[in-house]
N, C-alpha and C positions, 0 to 999 in steps of 0.2 A: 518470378519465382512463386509468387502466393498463385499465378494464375496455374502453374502447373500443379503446387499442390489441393489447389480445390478440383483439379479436372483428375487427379490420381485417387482423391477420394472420392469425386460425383463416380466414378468405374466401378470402384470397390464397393459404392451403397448399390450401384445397379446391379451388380454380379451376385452380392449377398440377397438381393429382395428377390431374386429367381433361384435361389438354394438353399439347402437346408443342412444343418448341422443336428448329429445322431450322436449316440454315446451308449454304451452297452455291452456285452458281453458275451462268450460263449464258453460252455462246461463239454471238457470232455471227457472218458473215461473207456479208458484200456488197460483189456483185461487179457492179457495175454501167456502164455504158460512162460512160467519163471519169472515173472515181473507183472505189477499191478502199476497205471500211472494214472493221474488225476490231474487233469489241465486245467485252471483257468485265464481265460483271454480278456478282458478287457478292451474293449474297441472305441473309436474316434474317430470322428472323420468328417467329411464334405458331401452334400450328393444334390447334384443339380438336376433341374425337375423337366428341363427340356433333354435332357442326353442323359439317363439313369443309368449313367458312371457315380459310383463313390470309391473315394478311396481313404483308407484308415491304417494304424497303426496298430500293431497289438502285441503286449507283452505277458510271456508264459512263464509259470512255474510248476515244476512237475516233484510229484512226489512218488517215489517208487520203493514196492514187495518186494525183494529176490528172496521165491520162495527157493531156488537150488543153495543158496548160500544160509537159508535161513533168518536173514538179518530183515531187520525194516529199517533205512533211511530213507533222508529226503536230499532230493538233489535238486537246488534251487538254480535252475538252467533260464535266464530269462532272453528271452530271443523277441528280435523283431521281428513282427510280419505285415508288411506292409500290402496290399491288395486292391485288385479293383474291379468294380461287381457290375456287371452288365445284364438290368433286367432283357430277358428276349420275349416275358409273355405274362400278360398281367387280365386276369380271372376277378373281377368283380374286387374281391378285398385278399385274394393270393397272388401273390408274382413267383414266376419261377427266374432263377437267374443263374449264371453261370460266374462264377469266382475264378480271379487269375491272380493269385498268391505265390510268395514268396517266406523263405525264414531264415532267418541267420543270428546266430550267437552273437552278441555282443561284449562278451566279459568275455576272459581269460584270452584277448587273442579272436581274431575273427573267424569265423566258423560260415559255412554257408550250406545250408541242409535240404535244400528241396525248391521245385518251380515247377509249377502245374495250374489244370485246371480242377476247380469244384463245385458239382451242380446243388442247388439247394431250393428249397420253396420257403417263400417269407408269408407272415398271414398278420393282418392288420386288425389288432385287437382292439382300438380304440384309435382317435384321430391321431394321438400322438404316440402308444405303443404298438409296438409289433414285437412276433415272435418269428424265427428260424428256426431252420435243418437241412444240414446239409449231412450228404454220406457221398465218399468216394473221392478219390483221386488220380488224376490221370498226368504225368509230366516227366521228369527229370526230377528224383532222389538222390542224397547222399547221407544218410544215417550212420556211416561209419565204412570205413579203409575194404572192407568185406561188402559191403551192400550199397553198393551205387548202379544207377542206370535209369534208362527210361523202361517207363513200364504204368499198367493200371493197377490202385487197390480199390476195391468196394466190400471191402469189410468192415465191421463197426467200431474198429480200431480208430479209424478215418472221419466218423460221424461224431457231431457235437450239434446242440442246441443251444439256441442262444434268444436274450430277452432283449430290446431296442428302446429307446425313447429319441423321436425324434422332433426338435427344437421348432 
């Protein structure tokens, strides 16, 4: 038994010494006719430095305008999105990569709202910070009983930036 749990942790120190753990964030802001929303995301994650796959977790709260009803509330929707980011081109201290995300409700009942891809460029502002931007959507939507399907958005609805530190 000890011999397997020191061979289950000599893996886990080799696997961690080739990867890297990140933490960070991205802001979005849509601004849309009859509604205003303000996201932030919160990110987490894994990203091994021979296969630049990561994959992270992230939790939304959106606060929304309806200017037709005149009211301002806030609707605290938090959803998971879990993802997984595949650099395909990497420029001196920019990567460009390509995002394959998912989102879904977790409170009141499960909800499942969208699967696509999102292209973004990341820019490494210090050994251990980098910044993001991604704009665009391409996949399978479901926003509500009215609006599902596949289809592309590349409008700034879709676009957030986001701030990284990685460990």
């Amino acid at each position: 038994m000890k011999k397997v749990l020191f061979f289950v942790a000599l893996v886990m120190a080799a696997i961690s010494a080739n990867a890297q753990w990140f933490a960070g964030g991205n802001v979005n802001v849509d601004l849309r006719r009859g509604y205003n929303a303000l996201t932030f995301s919160p990110d987490f994650g894994y990203a091994w430095e021979e296969c630049p796959l990561s994959v992270g977790l992230s939790l939304a709260s959106d606060f929304y305008q309806d200017k037709e009803l005149g009211e301002l509330f806030a609707l605290s929707s938090i959803c998971a999105a879990p993802f997984v980011r595949c650099t395909y081109l990497s420029l001196d201290r920019f990567d460009l990569f390509l995002e394959l995300d998912t989102d879904f409700t977790l409170f009141d009942g499960f909800s499942w709202d969208d699967i696509g891809f999102s292209p973004g460029v990341s820019f490494m502002l210090t050994e251990h910070w980098s910044a993001e931007f991604m704009i665009g959507f391409i996949g399978y939507y479901n926003s509500d009983d009215r609006n599902r399907g596949f289809g592309a958005n590349m409008d700034l609805s879709t676009s957030s930036f986001g701030i990284y530190y990685n460990f």
